[in-house]
C-alpha distance (Angstrom), angle and dihedral (degrees) to the residues before:
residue distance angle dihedral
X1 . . .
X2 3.69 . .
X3 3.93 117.2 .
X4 4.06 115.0 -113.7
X5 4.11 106.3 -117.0
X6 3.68 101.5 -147.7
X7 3.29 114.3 -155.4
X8 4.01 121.9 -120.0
X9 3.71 121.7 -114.5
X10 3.80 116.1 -114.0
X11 3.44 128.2 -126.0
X12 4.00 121.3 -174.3
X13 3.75 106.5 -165.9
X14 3.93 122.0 -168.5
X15 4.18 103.0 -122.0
X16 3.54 117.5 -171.0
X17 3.51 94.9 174.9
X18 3.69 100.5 -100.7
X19 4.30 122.7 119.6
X20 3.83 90.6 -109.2
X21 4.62 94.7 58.9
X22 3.73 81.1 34.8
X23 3.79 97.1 54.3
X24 3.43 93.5 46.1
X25 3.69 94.8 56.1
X26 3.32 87.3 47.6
X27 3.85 97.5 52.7
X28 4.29 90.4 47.2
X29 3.79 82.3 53.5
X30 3.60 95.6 58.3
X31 3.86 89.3 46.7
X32 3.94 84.1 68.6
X33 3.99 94.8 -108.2
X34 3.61 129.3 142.7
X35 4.26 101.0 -111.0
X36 3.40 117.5 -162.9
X37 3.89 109.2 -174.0
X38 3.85 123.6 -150.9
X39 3.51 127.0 -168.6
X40 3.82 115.4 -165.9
X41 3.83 122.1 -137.9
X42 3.70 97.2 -136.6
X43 4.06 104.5 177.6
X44 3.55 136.8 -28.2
X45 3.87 106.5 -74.8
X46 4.19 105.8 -136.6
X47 3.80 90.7 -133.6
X48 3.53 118.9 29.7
X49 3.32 94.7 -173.6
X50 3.95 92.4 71.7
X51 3.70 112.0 157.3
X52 3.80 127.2 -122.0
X53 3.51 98.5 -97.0
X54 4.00 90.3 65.1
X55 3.56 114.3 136.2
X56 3.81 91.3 -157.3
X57 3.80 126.5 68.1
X58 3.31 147.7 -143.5
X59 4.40 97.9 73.5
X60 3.62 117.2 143.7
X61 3.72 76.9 -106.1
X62 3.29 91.3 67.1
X63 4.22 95.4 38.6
X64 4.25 78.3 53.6
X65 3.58 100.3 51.1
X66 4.13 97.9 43.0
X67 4.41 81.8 55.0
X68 4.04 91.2 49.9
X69 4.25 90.6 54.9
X70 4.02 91.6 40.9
X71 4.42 80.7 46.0
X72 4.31 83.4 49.5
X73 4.11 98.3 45.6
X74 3.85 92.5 35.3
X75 3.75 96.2 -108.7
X76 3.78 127.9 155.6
X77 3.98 112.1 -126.1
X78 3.63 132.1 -158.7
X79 4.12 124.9 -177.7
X80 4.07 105.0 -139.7
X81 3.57 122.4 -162.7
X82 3.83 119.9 -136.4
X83 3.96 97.1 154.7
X84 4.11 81.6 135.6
X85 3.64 95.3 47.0
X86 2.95 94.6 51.7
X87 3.65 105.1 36.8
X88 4.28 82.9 59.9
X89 3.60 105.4 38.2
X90 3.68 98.9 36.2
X91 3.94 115.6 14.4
X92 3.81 95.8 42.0
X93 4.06 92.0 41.9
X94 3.64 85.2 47.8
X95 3.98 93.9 55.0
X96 3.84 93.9 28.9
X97 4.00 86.2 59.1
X98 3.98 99.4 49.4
X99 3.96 79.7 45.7
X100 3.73 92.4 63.3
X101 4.41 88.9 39.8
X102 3.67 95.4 -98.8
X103 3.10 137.5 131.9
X104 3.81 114.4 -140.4
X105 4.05 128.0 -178.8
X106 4.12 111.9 -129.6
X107 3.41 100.2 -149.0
X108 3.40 89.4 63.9
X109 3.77 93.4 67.3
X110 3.94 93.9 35.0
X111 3.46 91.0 64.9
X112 3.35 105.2 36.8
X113 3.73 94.8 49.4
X114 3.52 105.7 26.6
X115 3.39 115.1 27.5
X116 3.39 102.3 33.7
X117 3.48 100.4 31.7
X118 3.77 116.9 31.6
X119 4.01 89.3 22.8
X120 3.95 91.1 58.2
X121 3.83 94.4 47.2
X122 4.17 83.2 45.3
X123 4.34 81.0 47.4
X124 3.86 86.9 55.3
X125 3.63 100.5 54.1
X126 3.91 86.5 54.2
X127 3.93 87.8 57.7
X128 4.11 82.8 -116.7
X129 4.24 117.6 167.5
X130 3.25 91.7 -156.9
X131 4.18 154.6 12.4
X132 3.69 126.1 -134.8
X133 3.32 130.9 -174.7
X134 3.99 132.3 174.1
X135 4.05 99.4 -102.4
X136 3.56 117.3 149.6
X137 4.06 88.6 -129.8
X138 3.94 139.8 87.5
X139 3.70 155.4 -121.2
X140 3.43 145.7 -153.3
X141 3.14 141.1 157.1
X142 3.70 143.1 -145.4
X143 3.91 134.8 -170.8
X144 3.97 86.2 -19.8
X145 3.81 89.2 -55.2
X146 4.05 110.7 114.0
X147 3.64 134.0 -156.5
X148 3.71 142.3 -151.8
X149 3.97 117.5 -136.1
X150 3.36 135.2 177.2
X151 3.70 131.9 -103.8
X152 3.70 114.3 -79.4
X153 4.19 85.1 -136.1
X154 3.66 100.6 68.4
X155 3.71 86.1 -162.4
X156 3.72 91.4 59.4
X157 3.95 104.6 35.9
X158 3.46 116.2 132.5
X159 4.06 98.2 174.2
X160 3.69 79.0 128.4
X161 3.70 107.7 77.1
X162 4.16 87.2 37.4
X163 3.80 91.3 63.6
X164 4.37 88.0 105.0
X165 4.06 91.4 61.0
X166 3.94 117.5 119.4
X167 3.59 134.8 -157.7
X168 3.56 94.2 -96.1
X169 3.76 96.7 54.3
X170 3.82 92.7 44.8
X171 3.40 96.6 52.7
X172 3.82 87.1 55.4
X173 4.43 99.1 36.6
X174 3.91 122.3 79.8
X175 3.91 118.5 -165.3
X176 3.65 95.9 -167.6
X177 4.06 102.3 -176.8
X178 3.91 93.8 42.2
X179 4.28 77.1 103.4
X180 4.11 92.5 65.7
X181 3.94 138.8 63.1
X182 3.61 109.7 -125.5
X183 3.64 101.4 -100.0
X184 4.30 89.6 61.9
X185 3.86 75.4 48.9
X186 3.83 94.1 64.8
X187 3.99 87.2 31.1
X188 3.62 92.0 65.8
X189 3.86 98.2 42.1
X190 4.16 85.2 48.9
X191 4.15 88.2 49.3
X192 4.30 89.6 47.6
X193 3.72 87.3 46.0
X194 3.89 94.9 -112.3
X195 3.94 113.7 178.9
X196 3.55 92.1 -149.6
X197 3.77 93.5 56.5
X198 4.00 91.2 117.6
X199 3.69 94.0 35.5
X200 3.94 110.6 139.1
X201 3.49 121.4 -114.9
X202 3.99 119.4 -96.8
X203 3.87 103.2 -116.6
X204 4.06 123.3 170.0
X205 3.49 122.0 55.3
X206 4.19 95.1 -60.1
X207 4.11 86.7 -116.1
X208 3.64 100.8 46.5
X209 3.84 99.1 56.8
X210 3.41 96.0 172.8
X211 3.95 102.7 45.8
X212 4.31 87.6 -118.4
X213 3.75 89.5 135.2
X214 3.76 96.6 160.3
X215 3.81 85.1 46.1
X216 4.09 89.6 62.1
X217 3.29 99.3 30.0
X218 4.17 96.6 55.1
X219 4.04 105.5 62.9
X220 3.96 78.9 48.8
X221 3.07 106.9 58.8
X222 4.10 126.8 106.9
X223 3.79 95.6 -165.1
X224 4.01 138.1 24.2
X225 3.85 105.4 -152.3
X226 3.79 99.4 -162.4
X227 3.40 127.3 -177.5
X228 3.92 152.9 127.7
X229 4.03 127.6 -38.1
X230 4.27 95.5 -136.4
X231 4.33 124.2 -169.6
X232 3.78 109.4 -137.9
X233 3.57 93.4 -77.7
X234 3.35 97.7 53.8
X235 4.17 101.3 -101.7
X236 3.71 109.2 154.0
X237 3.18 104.4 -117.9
X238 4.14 98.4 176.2
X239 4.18 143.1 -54.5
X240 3.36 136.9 -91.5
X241 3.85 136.2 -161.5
X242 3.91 99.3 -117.4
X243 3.70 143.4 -15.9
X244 4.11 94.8 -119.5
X245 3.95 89.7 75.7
X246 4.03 100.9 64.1
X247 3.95 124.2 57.6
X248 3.54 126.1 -173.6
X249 3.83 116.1 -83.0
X250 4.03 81.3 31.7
X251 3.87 107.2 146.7
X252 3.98 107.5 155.4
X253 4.06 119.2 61.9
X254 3.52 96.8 35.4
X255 3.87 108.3 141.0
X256 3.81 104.9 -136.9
X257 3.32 135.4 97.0
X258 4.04 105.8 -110.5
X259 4.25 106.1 -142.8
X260 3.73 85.9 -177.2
X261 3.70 126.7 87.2
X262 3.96 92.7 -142.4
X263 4.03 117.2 86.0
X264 3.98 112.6 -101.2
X265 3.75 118.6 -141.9
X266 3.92 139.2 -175.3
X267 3.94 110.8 -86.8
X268 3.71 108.0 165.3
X269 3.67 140.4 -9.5
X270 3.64 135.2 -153.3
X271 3.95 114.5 -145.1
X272 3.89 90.0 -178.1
X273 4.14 94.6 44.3
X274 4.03 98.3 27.6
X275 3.66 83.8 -134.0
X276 4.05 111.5 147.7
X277 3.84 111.2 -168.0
X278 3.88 122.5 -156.6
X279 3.73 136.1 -170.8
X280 3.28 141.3 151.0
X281 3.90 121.1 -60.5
X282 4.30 97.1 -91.8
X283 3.76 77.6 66.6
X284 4.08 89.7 65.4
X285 3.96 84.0 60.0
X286 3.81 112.7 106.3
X287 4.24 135.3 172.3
X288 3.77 101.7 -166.8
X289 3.75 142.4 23.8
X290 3.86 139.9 179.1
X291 3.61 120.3 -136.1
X292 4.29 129.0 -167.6
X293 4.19 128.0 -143.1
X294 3.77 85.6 28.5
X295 4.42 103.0 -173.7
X296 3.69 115.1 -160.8
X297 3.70 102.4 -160.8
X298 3.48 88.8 -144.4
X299 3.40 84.6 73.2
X300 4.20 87.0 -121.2
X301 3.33 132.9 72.4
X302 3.86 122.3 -137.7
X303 3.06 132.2 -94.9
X304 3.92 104.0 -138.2
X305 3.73 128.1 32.6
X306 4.26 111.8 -78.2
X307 3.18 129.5 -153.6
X308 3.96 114.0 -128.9
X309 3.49 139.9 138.4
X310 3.90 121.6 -93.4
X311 3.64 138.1 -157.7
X312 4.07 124.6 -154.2
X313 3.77 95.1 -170.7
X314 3.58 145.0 30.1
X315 4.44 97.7 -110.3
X316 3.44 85.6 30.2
X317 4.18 130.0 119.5
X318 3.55 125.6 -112.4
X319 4.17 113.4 -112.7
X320 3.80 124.9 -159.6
X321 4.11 105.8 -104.7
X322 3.32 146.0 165.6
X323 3.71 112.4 -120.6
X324 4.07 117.5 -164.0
X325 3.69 122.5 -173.4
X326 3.90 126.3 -123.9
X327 3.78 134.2 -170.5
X328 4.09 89.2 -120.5
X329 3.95 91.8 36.3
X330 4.06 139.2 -64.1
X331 4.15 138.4 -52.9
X332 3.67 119.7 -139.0
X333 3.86 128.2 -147.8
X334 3.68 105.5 -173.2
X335 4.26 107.6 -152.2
X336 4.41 83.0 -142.0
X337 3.97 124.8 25.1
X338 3.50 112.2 -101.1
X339 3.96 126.1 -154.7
X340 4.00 125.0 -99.3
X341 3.80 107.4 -0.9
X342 4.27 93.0 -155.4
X343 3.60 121.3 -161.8
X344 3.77 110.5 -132.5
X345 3.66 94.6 36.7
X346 3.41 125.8 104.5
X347 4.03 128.1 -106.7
X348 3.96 113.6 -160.3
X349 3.45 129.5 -163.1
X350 3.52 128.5 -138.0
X351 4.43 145.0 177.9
X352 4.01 100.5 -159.9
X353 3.75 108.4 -48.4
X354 3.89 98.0 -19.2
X355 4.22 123.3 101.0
X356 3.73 108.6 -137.1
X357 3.51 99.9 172.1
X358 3.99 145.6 -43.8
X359 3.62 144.8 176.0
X360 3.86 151.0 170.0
X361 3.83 126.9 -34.6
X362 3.81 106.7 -136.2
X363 3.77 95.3 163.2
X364 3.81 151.3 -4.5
X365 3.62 114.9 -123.4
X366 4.13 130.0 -149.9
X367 3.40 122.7 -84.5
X368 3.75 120.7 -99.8
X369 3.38 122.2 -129.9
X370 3.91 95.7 -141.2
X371 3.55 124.1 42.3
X372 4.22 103.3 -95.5
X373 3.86 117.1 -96.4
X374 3.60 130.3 -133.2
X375 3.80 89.7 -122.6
X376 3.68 91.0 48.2
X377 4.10 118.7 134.0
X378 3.72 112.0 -107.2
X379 3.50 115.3 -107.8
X380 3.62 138.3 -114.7
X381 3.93 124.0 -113.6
């Protein structure tokens, strides 16, 4: 009697050359499936001939090194472009956002659009079972209901930037090394003979390698809102040439002349007026926010305010909060006042070490006196 061939599951993993996309490859390969690795062509890198110690991605070095581990674990490899992708959904977003004075986060929109959007659909046309990439995160999955943890590396985590994930796409994404710190990382890629085993981290936002934002962003830019630079009480205090070079929390590159001995810092600005306010840092400290495009990864929001923990940026800590639901997104009541509430940024919510939802900040809100009640009236945006 003839012997049933079963066929292997496929796995198409995004690689951008890196020991964390490489390592997971490596780890789905070892499972016995099928990978298939991908590495996206993003933009055209200015010098191709980057050198190893790059902190940005995407080089041909980088194209090169993500073929030699698919080559070692006996994975087929295929170089995709999405220079238009990601010139719309990222670079434009990216540009558009400074435009308005905010301050977004790219990844957010890379992996939301592109690799877990377009790079799924591209997944299903290769007959794949599942995605991988190399986020520090996890997933499991109960009764046909998944969740979204974070890392178990605290250090490494990046739960954050996953916040926009649905049911649908986490039933069909793996994140195999969201179980290790970063050194096991590097570990296993020594132990499987990995070249890129002592391959620095990409830091930087991968198309600014050189951290000049203001410097991209400028010849870019379809509109200077300039304005004034205001004190809390509305003294004009000096000018500046357009809203897209301050963010909140901002405190060096601000041209006035500071008569005070205290340290003045971004508070607010005004995309319509051009009006930046500063103060001193107390000024940073805010209760409450409202964020837009709120996703519960539940795939339902609740009913009744939650308590949770939230987080406004990607390094940042998590603070106790109460979280409450609204038809155009969600109002925050932080238990402490936390630092530089940034519009464009992302908050996340979390219960312990699991992501249950998240969006965008679009503003801080005042203080309450009293602490907010369940029964309270929703607010108004």
């Amino acid at each position: 009697m003839a012997q049933v061939q079963y066929k292997k599951k496929r796995a198409v993993v995004a690689m951008s050359g890196g020991v964390d996309s490489s390592v997971a490859a490596a780890l789905l390969a070892q499972d016995g499936y099928d990978v298939v690795g991908v590495t996206m062509r993003l933009f055209n890198a200015p010098n191709e001939k980057v050198a190893r110690l790059n902190k940005s991605c995407c080089s041909l070095e980088d194209v090169e090194d993500a073929r030699a581990v698919c080559r070692k674990i006996g994975a087929k490899h295929y170089f995709l472009n999405f220079e238009e992708e990601f010139q719309k959904h990222v670079i434009d977003y990216f540009v558009g956002e400074y435009e308005r004075g905010r301050t977004p986060h790219p990844c957010l929109a890379c992996n939301d659009r592109l690799k877990f959007d377009f790079l799924i659909r591209r997944a299903e046309l290769m007959d794949a079972d599942v995605v991988a990439t190399g986020h520090y995160a996890r997933i499991k999955e109960r009764n046909g209901q998944y969740s979204l943890l974070a890392g178990t590396d605290p250090q490494k985590d990046q739960s954050y930037v996953l916040y926009t994930l649905n049911q649908q796409q986490l039933s069909k994404l793996a994140l195999p090394i969201g179980d290790y710190s970063k050194d096991q990382i590097r570990e296993v890629a020594r132990e499987l003979g990995l070249s890129i085993a002592d391959k620095p981290d990409s830091q930087d936002i991968c198309f600014i390698p050189d951290g000049d934002y203001n410097r991209f962003i400028e010849p870019r830019l379809k509109t200077k809102v300039h304005g004034d630079i205001i004190d809390a009480d509305g003294k004009v205090l000096g000018v500046h040439e357009g809203i897209h070079g301050f963010t909140i929390g901002q405190r060096k590159g601000i041209p006035i002349l500071n008569s005070t001995p205290r340290p003045m810092y971004v508070t607010n600005i005004n995309a319509e007026s051009g009006q930046v306010t500063i103060g001193p840092a107390e000024n940073l400290m805010k209760t409450r926010l409202y964020a837009s495009g709120v996703n519960w990864i539940s795939g339902s929001a609740p009913v009744e305010p939650i308590h949770a923990e939230a987080r406004i940026r990607y390094n940042g800590k998590n603070t106790s909060a109460k979280i409450r639901a609204l038809s155009s997104g969600a109002e925050i009541e932080f238990e402490q006042p936390v630092r530089a509430i940034t519009p464009g940024q992302a908050v996340v919510f979390y219960q312990d070490d699991v992501v249950i939802g998240g969006g965008l900040i679009e503003t801080s809100l005042p203080n309450l006196a009293t602490p907010i009640s369940e029964e309270s009236s929703t607010i108004t945006v």
